[in-house]
TIRONU-433239 format. One record per atom (N, C-alpha, C): z, y, x; residue in three letters. Coordinates in steps of 0.2 Angstrom, whole numbers, plus 5000, padded with zeros to 4 digits. Layout:
# TIRONU-433239
ZYXALA ...
This chain:
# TIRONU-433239
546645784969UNK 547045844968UNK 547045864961UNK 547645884957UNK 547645894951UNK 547345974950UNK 547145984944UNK 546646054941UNK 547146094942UNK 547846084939UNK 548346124941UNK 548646164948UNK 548546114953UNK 548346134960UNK 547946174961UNK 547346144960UNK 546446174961UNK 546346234961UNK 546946284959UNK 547046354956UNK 546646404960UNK 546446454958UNK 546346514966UNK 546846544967UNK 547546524965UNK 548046554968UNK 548246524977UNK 547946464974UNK 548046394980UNK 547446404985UNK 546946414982UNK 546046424989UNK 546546484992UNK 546946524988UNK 546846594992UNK 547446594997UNK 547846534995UNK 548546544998UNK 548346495006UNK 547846475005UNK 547546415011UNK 547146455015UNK 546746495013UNK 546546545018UNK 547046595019UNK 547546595018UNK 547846665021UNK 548246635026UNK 548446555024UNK 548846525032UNK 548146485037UNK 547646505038UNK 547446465042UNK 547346535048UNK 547646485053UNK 547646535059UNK 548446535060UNK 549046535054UNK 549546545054UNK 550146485056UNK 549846415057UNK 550046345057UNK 550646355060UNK 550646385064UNK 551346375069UNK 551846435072UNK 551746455067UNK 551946535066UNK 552746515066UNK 553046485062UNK 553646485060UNK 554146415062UNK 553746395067UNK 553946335070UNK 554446325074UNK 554646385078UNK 555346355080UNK 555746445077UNK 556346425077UNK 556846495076UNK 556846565079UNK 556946615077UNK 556546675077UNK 557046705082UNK 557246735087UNK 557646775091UNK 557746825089UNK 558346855084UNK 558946895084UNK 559246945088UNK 559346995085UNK 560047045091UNK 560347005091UNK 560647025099UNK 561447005102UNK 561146915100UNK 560946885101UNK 560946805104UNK 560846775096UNK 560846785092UNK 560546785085UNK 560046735083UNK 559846715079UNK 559046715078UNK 559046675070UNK 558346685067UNK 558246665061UNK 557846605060UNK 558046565056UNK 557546495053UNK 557346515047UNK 556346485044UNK 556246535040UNK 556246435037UNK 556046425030UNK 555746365028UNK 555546385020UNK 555446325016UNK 555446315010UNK 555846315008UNK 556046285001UNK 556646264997UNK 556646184993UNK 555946154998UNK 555746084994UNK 555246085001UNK 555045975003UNK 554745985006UNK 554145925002UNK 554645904996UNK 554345844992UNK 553945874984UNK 554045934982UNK 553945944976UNK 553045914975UNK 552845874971UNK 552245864968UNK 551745884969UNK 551845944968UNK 551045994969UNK 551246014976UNK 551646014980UNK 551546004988UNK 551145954989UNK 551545894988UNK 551145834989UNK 550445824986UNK 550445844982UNK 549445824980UNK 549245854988UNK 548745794985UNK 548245784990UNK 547845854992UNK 547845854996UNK 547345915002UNK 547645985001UNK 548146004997UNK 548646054999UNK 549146085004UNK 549346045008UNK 550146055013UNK 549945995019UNK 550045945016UNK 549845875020UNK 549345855020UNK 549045825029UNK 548545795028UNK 548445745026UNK 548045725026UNK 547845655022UNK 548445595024UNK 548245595030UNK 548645535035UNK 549745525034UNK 549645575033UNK 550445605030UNK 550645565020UNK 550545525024UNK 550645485013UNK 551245465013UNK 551645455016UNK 552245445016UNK 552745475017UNK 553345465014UNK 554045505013UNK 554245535021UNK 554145475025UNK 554245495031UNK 554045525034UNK 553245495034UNK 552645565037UNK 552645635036UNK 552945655029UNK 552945705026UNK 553245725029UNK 553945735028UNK 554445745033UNK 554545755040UNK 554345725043UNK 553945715051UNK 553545785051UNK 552945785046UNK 552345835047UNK 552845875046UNK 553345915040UNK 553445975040UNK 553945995044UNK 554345945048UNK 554645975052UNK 554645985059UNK 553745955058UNK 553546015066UNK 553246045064UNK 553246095059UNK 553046165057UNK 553746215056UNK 554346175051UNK 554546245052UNK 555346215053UNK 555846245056UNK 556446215058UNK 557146205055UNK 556746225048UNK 557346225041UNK 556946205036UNK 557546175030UNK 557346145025UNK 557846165020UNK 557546175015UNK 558246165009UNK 558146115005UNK 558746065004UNK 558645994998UNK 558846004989UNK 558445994988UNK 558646024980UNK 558945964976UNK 558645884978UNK 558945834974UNK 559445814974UNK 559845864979UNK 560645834979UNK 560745864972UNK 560645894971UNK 560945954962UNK 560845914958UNK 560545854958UNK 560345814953UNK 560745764954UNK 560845704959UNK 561145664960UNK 561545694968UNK 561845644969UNK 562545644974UNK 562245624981UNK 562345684986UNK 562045634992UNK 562145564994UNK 561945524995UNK 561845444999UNK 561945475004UNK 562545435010UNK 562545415019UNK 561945405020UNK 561545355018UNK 560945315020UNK 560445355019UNK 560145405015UNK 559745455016UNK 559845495019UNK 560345535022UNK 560545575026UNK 560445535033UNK 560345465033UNK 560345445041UNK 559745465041UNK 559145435035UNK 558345435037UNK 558145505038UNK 558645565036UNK 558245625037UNK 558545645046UNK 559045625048UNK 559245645053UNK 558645585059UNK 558745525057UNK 557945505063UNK 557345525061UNK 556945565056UNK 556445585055UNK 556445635056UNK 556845675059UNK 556845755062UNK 557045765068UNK 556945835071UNK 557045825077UNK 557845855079UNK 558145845083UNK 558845855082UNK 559045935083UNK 558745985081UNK 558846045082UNK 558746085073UNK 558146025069UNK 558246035065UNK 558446055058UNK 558646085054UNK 559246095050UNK 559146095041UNK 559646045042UNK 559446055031UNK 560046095029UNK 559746135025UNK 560246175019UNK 560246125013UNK 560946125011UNK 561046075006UNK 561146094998UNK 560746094992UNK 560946134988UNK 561446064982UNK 562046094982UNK 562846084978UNK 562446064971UNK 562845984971UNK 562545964962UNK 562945994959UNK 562645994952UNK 562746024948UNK 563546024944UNK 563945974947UNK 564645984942UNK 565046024948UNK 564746034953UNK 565046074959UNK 565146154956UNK 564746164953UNK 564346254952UNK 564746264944UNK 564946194941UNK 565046194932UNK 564446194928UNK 564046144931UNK 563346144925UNK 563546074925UNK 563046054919UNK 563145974916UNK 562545954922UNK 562645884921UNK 562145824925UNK 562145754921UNK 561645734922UNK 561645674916UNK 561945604919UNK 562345584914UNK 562845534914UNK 562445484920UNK 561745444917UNK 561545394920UNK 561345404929UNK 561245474930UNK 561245494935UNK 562045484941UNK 562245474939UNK 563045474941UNK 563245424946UNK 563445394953UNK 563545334958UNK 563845304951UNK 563845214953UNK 564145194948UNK 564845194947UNK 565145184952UNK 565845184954UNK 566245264948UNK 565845304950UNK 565945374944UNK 565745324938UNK 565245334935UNK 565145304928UNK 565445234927UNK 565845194930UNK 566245144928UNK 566945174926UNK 567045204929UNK 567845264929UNK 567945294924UNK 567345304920UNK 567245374914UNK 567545334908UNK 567845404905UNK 568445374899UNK 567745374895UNK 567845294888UNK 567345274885UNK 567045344880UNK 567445384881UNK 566945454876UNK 566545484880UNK 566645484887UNK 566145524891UNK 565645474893UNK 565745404892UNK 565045344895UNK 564445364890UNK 564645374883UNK 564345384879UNK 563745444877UNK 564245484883UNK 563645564882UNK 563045554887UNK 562645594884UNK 562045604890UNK 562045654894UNK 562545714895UNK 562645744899UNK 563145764899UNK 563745774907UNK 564345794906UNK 564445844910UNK 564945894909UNK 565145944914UNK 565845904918UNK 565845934923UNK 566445914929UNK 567145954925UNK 567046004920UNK 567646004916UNK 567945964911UNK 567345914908UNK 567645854906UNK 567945794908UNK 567845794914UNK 567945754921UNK 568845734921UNK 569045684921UNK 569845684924UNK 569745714930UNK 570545724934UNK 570445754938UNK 570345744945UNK 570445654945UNK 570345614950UNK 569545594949UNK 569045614945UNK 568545594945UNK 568245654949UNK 568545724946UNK 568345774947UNK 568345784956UNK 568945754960UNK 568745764966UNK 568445714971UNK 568445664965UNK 567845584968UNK 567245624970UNK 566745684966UNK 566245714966UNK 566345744972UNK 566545774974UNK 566745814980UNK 566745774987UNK 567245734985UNK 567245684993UNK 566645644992UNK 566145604988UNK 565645564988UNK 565145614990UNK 564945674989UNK 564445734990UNK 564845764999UNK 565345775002UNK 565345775008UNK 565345705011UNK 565445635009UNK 565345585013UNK 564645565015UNK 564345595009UNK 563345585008UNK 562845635014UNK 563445675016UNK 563045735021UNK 563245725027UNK 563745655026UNK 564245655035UNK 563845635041UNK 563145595041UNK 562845605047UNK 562245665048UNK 562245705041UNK 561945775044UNK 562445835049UNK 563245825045UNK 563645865051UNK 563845835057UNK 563745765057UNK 563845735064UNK 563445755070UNK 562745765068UNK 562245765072UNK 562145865072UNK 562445905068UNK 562445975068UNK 561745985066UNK 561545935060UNK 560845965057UNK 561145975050UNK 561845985049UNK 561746025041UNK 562046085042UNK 561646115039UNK 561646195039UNK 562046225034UNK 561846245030UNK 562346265021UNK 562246235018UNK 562746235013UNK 562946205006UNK 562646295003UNK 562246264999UNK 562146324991UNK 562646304986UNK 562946354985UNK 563446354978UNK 563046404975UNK 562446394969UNK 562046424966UNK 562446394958UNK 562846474958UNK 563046484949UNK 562746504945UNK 562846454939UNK 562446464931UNK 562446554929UNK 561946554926UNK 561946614921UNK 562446634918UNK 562846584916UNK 563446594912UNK 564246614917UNK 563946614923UNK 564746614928UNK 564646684929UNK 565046724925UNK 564846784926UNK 565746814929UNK 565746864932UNK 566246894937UNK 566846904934UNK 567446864935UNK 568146884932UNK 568746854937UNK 569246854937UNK 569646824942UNK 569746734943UNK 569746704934UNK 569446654934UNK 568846634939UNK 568346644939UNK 567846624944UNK 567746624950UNK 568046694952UNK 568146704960UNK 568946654961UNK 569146644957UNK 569646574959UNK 569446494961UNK 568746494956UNK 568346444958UNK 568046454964UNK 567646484964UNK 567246484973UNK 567946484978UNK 568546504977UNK 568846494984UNK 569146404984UNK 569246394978UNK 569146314976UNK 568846284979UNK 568046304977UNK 567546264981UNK 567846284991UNK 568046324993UNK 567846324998UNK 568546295002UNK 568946264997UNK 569346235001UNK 569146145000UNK 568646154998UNK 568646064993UNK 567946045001UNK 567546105002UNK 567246085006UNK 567546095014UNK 567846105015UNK 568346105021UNK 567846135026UNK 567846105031UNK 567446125037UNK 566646155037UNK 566346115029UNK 565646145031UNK 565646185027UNK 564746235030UNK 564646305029UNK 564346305022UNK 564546355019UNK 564246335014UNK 564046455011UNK 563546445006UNK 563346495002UNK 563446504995UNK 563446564993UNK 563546604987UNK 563246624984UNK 562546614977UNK 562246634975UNK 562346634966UNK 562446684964UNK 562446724959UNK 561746734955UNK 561946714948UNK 561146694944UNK 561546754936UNK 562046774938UNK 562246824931UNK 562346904935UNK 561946924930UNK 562047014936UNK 562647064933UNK 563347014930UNK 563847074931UNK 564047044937UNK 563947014940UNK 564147034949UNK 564147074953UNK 563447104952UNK 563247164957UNK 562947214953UNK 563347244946UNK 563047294943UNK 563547334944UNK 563447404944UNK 563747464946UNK 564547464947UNK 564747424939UNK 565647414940UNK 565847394946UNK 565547334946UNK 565747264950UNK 565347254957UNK 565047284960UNK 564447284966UNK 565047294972UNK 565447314972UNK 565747344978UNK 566347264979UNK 566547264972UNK 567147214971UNK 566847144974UNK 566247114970UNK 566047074973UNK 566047044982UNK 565647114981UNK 565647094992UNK 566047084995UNK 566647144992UNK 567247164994UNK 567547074995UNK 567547044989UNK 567746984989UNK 567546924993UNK 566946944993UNK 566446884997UNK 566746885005UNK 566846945009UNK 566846965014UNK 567646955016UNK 568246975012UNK 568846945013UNK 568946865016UNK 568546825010UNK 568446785010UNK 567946745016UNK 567746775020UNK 567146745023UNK 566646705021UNK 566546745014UNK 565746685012UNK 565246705012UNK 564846705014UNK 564046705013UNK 563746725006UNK 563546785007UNK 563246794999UNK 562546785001UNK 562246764996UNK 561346744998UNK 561146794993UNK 560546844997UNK 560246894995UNK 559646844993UNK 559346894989UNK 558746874985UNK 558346904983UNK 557446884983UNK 557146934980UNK 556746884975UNK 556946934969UNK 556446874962UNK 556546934956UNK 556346914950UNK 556146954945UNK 556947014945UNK 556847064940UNK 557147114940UNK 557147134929UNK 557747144929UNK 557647174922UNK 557847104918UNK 558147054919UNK 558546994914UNK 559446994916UNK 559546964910UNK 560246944913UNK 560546914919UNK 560046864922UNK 560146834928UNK 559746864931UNK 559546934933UNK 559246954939UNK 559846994943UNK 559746974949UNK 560047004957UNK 559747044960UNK 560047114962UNK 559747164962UNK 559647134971UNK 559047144976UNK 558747134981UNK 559147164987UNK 559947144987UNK 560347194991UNK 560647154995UNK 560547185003UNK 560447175011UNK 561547165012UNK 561647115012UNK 562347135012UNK 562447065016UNK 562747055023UNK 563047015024UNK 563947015028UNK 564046955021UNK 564746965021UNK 565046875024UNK 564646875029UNK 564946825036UNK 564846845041UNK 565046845047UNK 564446835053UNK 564346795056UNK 564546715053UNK 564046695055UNK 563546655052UNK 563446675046UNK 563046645042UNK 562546705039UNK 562146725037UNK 561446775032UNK 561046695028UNK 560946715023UNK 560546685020UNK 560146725014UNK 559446735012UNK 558946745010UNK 558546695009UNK 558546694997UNK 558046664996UNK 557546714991UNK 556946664993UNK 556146684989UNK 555946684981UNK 556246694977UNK 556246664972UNK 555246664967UNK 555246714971UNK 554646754968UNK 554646804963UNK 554046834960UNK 554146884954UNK 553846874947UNK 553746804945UNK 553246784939UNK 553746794934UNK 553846854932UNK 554346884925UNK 554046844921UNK 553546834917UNK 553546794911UNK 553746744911UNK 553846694916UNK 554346614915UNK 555046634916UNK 555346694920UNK 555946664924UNK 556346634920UNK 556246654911UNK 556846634908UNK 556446624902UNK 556046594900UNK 555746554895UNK 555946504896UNK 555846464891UNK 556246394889UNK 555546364888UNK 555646294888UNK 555346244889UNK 554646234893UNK 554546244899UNK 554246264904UNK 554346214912UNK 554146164913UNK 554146134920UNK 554346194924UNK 554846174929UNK 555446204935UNK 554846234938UNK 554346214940UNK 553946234947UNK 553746304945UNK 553446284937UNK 553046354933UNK 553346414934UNK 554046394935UNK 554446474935UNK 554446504942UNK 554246464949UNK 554146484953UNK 553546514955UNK 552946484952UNK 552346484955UNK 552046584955UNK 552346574962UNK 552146644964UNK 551946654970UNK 551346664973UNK 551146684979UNK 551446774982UNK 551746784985UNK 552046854988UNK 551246904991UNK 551346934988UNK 550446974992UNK 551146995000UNK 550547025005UNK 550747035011UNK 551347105010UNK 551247155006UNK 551447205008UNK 552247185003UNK 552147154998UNK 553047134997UNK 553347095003UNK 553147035006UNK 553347015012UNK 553547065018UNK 553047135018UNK 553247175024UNK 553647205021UNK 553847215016UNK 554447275014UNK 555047235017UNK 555247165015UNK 555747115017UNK 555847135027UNK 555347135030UNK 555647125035UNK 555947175040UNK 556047235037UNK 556747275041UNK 557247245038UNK 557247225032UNK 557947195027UNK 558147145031UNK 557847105032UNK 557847025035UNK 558047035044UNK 558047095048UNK 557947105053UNK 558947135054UNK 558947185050UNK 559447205048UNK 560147155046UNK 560047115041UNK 560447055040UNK 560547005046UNK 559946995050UNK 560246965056UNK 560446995062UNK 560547065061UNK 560847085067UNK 561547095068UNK 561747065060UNK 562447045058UNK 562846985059UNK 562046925056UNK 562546885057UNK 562046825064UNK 562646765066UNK 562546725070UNK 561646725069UNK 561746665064UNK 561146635059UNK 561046655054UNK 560346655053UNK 559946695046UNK 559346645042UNK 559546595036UNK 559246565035UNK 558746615029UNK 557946595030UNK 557646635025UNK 557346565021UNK 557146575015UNK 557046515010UNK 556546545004UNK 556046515008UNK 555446505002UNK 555546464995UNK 555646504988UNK 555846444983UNK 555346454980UNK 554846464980UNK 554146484977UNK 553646434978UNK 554046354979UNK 553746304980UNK 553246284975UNK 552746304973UNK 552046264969UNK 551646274973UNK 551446204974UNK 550946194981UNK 551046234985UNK 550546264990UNK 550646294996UNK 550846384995UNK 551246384991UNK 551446464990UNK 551946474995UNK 552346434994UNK 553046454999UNK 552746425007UNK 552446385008UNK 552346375015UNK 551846405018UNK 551146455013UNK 551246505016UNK 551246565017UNK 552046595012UNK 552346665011UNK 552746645019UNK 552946575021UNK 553646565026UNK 553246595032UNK 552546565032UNK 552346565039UNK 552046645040UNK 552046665035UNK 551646735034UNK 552046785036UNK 552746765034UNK 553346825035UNK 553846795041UNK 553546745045UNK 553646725052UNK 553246765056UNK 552646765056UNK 552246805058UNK 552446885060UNK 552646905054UNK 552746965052UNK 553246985056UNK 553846925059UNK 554546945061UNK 554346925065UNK 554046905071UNK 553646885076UNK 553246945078UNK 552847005074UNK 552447065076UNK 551947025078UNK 551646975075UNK 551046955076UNK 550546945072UNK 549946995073UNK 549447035069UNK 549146965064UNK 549446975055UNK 549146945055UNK 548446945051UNK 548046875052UNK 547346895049UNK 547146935042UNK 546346965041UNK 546246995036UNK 546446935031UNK 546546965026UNK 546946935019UNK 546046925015UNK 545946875015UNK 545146865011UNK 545246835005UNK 
């Protein structure tokens, strides 16, 4: 186990799940026939995997890994698709390594949302296609894209998930917008785009610029989400930057809630040059987790389903804020905090 592991954030976060193992392991029962799935937001990140954090020892495999964590909690969210482009054949191995009730949230690669992605990262069949000025960049946005390429991305990204909906183990798509996708007609013309590009699957809203939900524009927004039946994903993470989301309970589906964990480490959220994980690395004390859970009780009495999502993935932070704040929504006393 690396130094960076070995942290007292982590001794502290290990003693506060034991006792909690199975807290969060099947789906939480909701008003009116409802219920909630609580998980992480990664089940592969690094400092997960170091040794003697999350997995036991015997657990050294992709598969094992996967196996262990999904008879602990009964959701996942995948972050690598934002990177590269689902594969069919990965999507089978996660559907025989789980059990058939379990459910992935899928997070939308990046030329889906209007962020760059790197060229070499691309199926080949894309990158053979690319006009020779784009082969040449190292990073391209989907607005440099022809327009046949641009919907290649779309049908190769639902074809990579067709045996997750075959089998009713994919849960949402994240549509998780850059800082830069800030609130105009232009962009809520995008999102209804996106929702006609994804046809039949369910898919979410996450906004990362705060003229969305600032005093102007807070009413318009939901107003719009909710015309629309999309899923706005509420959030709890730093407060006071350009891309902070004010922590507001609003479900504009019924039948989708979703709820992610970002944490509150204000000094990374928006520093430059910093590893992805650093800006997560937040442990929730118990008493932030309790304030969430009338929020989170309330949101599901709304809708069908209520995905909650640990993104506070470094090491065992989010797998034990998940299982702590199962407990919590479960009314089951949890142990003194040592």
């Amino acid at each position: 186990m690396t130094d960076s592991i070995h942290d007292p954030g982590s001794d502290r976060a290990q003693r506060r799940a034991t006792g909690l193992e199975d807290a969060a392991t099947q789906p939480i029962p909701a008003a009116d026939g409802g219920f909630i799935r609580i998980g992480t937001a990664s089940w592969t990140d690094p400092t997960m995997t170091a040794a003697g954090v999350f997995y036991p020892a015997e657990a050294d495999t992709a598969e094992e890994r996967l196996q262990y964590y999904a008879s602990h909690f009964p959701l996942v969210e995948v972050d690598a698709t934002y990177y590269a482009l689902p594969q069919r054949r990965t999507s089978e191995l996660w559907v025989d390594r789980t059990p058939p009730d379990f459910t992935f949230d899928i997070k939308a690669h990046a030329l889906m949302t209007g962020q760059p992605t790197e060229v070499k990262r691309l199926p080949k069949p894309i990158r053979e296609a690319l006009p020779d000025e784009l082969k040449a960049k190292t990073r391209i946005y989907a607005k440099d894209l022809p327009a046949d390429l641009q919907d290649e991305v779309w049908t190769m990204f639902r074809e990579g998930l067709e045996p997750l909906r075959e089998t009713g183990q994919l849960g949402s798509i994240l549509l998780q917008y850059p800082r830069w996708f800030f609130t105009s007609s232009q962009n809520r013309a995008a999102i209804v785009e996106a929702r006609e590009r994804l046809g039949d699957l369910a898919f979410a809203v996450e906004f990362r610029n705060a003229s969305w939900l600032n005093e102007k524009n807070v009413e318009r927004t939901l107003g719009f989400l909710e015309d629309n039946q999309i899923p706005f994903v509420m959030v709890d993470g730093p407060q006071g930057f350009k891309s902070s989301v004010p922590p507001i309970v609003e479900v504009s589906s019924p039948q989708l809630a979703v709820i992610r964990f970002h944490g509150r480490r204000n000094e990374t959220w928006e520093a430059r040059g910093i590893p992805t994980v650093e800006r997560f690395r937040y442990l929730y004390e118990r008493k932030e987790l309790e304030d969430w859970v009338p929020r989170i009780r309330e949101a599901a009495s709304k809708a069908r389903e209520t995905h909650v999502l640990m993104n506070n993935c470094y090491a065992n932070y989010g797998a034990t804020n998940a299982r702590e704040i199962a407990a919590l929504l479960r009314d089951i006393e949890l142990p003194p905090a040592r």
